[in-house]
N, C-alpha and C positions, 0 to 999 in steps of 0.2 A: 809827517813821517819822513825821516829822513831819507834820502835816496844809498839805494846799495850800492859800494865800489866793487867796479869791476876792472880789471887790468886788462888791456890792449899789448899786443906785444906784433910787430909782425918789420920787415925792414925795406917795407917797400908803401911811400909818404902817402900816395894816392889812394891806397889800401887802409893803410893807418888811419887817415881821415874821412875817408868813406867810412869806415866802422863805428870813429867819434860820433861823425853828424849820425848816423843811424842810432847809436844808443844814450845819446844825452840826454834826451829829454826824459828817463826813466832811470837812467843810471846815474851816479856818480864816476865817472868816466878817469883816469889813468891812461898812462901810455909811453910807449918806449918802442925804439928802433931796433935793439937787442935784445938778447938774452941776460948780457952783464948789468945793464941801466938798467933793465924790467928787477934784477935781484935786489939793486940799492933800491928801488923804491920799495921793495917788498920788506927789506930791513925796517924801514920808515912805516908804511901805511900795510894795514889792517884789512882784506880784500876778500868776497864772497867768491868772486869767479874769474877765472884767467883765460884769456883766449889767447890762443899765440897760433902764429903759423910753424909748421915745421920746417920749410928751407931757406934759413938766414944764416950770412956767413958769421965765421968761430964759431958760433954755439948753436946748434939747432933745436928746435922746438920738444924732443923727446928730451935733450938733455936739461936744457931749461926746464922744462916742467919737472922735473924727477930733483932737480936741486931745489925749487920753489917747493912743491912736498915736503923736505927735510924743513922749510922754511914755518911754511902757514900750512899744515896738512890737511886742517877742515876746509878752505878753495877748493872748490870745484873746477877743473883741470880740464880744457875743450882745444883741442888740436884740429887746426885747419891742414889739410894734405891735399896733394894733387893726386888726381886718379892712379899714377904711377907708384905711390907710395906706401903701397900695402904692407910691404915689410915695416916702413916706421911705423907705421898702425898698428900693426902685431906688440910692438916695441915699445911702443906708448902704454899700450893695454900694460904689458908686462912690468915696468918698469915704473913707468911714470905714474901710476894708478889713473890715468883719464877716466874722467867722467863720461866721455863721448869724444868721437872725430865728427867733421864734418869736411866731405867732399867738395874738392873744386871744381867745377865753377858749383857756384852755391846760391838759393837763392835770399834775399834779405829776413823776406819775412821766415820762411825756414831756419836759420839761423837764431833770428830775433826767439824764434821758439824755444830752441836748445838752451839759450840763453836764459831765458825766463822761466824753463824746468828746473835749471842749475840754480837758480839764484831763489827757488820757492824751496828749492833740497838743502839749500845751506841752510835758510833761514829755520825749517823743522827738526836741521840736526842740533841749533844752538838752542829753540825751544824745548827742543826734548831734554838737552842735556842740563837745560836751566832747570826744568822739572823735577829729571834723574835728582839733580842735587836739589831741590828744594825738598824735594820726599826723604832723601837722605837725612838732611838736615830736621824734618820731622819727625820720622823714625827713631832719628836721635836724641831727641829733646824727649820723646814720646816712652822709651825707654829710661831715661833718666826720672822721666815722672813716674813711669812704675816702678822702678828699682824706689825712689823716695815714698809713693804712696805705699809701695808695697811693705816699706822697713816703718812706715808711720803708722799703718795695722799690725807690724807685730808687735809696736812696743804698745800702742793700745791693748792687744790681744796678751800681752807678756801677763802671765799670771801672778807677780807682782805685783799688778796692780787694780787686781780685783777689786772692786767696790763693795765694802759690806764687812765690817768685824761683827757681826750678830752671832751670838751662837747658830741659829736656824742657819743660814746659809753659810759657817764656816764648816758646818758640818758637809755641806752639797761640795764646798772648795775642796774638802780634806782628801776624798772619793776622789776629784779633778784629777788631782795629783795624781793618786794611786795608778790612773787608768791612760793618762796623756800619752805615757811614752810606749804603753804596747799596740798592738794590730786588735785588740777587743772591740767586739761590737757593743756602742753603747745606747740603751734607752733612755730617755729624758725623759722625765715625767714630771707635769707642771701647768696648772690654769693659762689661759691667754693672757701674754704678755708679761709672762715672768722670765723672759731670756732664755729660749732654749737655744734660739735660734745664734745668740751670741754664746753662748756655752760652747754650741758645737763647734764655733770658727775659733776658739778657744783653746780645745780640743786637737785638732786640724795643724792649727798654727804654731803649737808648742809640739806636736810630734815627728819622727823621722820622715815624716810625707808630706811636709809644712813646704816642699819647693814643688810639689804635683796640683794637680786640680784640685778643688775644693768646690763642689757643686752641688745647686741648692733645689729641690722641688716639692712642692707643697701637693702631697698627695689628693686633697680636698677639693683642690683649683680647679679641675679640671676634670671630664667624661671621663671614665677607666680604659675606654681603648685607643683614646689619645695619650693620656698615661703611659700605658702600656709600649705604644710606642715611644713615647719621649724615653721612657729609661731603658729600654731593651733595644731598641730602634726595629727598621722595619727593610723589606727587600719591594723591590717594583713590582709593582703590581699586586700586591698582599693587598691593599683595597681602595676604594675608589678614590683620587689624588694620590697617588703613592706611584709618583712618575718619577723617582728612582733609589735608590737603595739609602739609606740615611742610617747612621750610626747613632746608638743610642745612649743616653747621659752617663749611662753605668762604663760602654765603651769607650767616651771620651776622657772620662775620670780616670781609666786605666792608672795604677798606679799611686793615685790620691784617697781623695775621701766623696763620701755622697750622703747628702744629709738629706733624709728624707721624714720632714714633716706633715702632722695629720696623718700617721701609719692608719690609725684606728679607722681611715674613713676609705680604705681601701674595698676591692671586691675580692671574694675568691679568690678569681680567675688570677688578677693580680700576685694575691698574696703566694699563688704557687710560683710564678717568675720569680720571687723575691726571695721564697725559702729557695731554687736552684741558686740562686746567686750568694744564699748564706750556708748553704751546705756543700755545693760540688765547685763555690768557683768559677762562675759560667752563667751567659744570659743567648737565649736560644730567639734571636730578633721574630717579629711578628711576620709569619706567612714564610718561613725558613726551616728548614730541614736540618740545620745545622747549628750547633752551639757554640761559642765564640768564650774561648777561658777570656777571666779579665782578675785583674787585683784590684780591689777594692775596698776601705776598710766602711763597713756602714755606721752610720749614728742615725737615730729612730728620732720621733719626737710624738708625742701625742697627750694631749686634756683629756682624753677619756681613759676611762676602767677599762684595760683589757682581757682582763680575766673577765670579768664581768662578759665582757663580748665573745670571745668564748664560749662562757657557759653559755653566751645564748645562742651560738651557733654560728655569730656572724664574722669571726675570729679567729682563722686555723688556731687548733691549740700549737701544733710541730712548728709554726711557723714564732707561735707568741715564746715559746721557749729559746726559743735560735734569737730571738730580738733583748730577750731580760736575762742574755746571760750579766749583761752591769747594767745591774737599774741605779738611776740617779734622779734624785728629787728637786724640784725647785721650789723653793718652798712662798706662797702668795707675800705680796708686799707687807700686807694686815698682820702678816706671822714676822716681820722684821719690821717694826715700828723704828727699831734703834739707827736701823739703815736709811731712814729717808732723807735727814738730814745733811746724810753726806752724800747721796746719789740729788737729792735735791741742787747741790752745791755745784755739782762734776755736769749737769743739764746746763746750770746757769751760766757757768764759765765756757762751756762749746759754745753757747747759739749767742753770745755776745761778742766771742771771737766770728763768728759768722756775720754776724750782723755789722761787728767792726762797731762794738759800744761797749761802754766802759758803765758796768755796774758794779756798787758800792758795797752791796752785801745784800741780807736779806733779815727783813725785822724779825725779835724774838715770834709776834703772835702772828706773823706769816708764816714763820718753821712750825707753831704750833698747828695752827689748821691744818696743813700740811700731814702733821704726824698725826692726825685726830679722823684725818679722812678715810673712807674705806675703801678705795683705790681699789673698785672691781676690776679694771682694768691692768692694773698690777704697773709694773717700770715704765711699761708702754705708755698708760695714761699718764705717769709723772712728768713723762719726760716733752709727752704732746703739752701739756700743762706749762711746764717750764719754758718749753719755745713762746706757747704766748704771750706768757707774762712777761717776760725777755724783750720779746716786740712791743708790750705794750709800754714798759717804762722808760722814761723821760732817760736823758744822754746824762751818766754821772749821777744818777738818785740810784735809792734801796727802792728793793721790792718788799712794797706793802699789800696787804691783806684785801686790801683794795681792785686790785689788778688779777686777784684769779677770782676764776669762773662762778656763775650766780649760785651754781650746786654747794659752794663749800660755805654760801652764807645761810646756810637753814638755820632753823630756828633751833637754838640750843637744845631746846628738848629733844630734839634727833641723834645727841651727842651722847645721852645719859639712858640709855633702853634700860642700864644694867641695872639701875636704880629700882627699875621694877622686876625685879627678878629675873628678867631675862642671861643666861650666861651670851657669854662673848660671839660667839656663833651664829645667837637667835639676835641679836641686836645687829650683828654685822650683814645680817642676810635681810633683815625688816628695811633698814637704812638703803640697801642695796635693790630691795622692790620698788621703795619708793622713792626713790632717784630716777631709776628707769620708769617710773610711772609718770612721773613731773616730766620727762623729758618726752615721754610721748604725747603727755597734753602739749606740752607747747609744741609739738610740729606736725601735731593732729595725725599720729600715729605712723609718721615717715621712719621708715626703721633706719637707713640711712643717713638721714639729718640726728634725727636724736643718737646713733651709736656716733656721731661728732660730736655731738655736745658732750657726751660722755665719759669721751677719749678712748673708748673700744673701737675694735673691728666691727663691723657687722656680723663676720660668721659669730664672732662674741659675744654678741648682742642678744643674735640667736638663739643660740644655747643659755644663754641666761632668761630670755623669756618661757623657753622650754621649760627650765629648772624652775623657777617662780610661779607656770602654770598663767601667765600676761598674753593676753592678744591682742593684736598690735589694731587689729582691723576695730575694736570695742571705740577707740581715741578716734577714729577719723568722724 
């Protein structure tokens, strides 16, 4: 490491080099008999700490330091005085900005101290400031990436460029429109993995609250009175770890949006926070005596019949009315066959720019299995599908038929149900048992290994074993 300069200044030679020989072996050492010489070399050289004495003739130590100040301000400024010279002490302080005096007679090592305080104080003001600006400089770079990422989600999210001319889902687009640019609360309604969750940032992004929050919570995920906390927030001591007041996602969004999927798996208790926040405008935090207005615009999302739940009780009705004043459909992949090959296309070209690979296209009777498939999983499985086939083909080849998953090579007679009289429905849900059947033999009944292979969620998985009437425990 290199040694820190320190400037000597005093005009008396004995002094002068008593000081040298005491700080050379730690310092890079300077030196001058005045005030005037000590300033040329300050014009020249770059110096952590000055030490001067105050009574040398022309220029005295107050004055000299107070023009070195103008010079190098970040030096640390140490005025030697004789006991008599309290006033220039006063003067120094005032003037000169001194870091410290130090009285005569003095002792070395005392000295050497002050010294080596100044010279650890300069070195954490240039760290710091190297810092200051290295954060600067990150901050700004870090800003420039979200201004970029943030205008590369709108023009993704720009409703222009919705993926999907099919009737079924231009009908879901046309509704889009309709409802984007007002404050309406809207429900999605739609199987797992048919994009509600992209609908609503859709939504969000194209309306007058596209520069506010946009926050996202899966009502399902989580106990109801952690829930409850997360969106209404909570005060100190409402219950046990609640060691201090925490504002809640509906109060952070102030202003924006809050997308709240899985409504259907909510509690009661819940559901009555959620109709105050859809009727009066206001969320009254957990273990608080007080309500907190906030502006908020909601979007709902939920796979389940809510009427349905409802009538069974487990559904406020005042609550499901307040959420379907705009219902919006998403309609299953199966219900858009004409769509997959151009959502197939928009998968293949992301995860090859991610991958940094260059693929050719995709063979006719790979698009065909493709559209032939019954994608329980809906966009979601397509698009898990497309990453891997992506990953799996060769640098500069087509994806072949070859490369996706063992599911889509059944045996042709899994293709043709309708041949036996089956309607489209009964064929598409037979096919859909016995997918998730094969797939829990092969992982002996792992509901998370097989909803992989699948390309579902688990909680997806779930609910389709429910609906089929499969247990999962039968395979292991």
């Amino acid at each position: 490491m290199d040694k820190i300069p320190l400037l000597i200044v005093d005009d008396q030679p004995e002094i002068l080099n008593t000081l040298r020989r005491l700080f050379q072996k730690q310092y890079r050492v300077l030196s001058a008999p005045d005030g005037p010489r000590a300033l040329e070399i300050l014009k020249k050289e770059t110096v952590a700490v000055i030490l001067s004495d105050q009574r040398m003739p022309g220029m005295d130590g107050v004055r000299f330091l107070e023009k070195s100040r103008d010079m190098q301000p970040d030096a640390l400024r140490i005025l030697i005085t004789g006991y008599a010279d309290i006033d220039a002490s006063i003067e120094a302080v005032n003037r000169a900005k001194i870091y410290q005096y130090v009285s005569k007679p003095f002792e070395p090592d005392e000295l050497m101290m002050v010294v080596d305080n100044a010279a650890a104080h300069y070195r954490m003001t240039l760290e710091n400031r190297a810092l200051q600006e290295a954060l600067t400089r990150a901050n700004q770079h870090l800003e420039q990436e979200n201004r970029q990422l943030k205008s590369e989600i709108e023009q993704q999210l720009d409703l222009g460029k919705f993926i999907g001319h099919g009737a079924a889902i231009q009908k879901t687009f046309k509704l889009l429109r309709k409802v984007v640019g007002t404050p309406t609360t809207v429900l999605l309604l739609g199987e797992t993995g048919t994009g509600k969750e992209m609908l609503a940032k859709m939504i969000h992004f194209n309306s007058p609250r596209k520069d506010k929050p946009f926050v996202v919570q899966n009502c399902g995920a989580i106990p109801d009175t952690l829930l409850q906390s997360e969106l209404f927030g909570h005060v100190k001591g409402a219950f046990t770890g609640a060691v201090e007041n925490k504002k809640g996602l509906f109060e952070q969004a102030d202003g924006g949006t809050v997308f709240l999927d899985e409504i259907g798996d909510t509690t009661p208790a819940l559901q009555l926070g959620l109709l105050r926040v859809l009727q009066e405008g206001e969320v009254k935090p957990v273990g608080s005596t007080r309500t907190i207005k906030v502006d908020v615009r909601v979007i709902a999302a939920t796979n389940r019949d809510l009427l349905e739940a409802v009538e069974e009780g487990t559904f406020r009705e005042d609550l499901y009315y307040r959420l379907n004043v705009f219902p919006i459909h998403l309609p299953p992949l199966r219900e858009r066959r004409e769509d997959i090959a151009e959502l197939a296309r928009f998968f293949m070209e992301k995860y090859a720019r991610r991958l940094n690979k260059t693929i050719k296209g995709m063979t006719p009777l790979f698009i065909e299995l493709l559209e032939q498939a019954p994608w329980p999983g809906n966009v979601r499985e397509l698009e898990n599908e497309m990453e891997r086939v992506v990953t799996l083909a060769d640098e500069g080849g087509m994806l072949e038929p070859e490369l996706l998953s063992e599911r889509f090579h059944l045996n042709k007679e899994t293709l043709t149900f309708s041949e036996n009289g089956m309607t489209l429905k009964e064929a598409v849900g037979r096919l859909e048992k016995r997918m998730i059947e094969q797939a829990l033999t092969k992982t002996s009944g792992n509901i998370l290994k097989a909803a992989e292979i699948l390309g579902v969620s688990r909680v997806g998985l779930h609910k389709m074993l429910q609906r089929h009437q499969i247990k999962a425990a039968l395979f292991k």
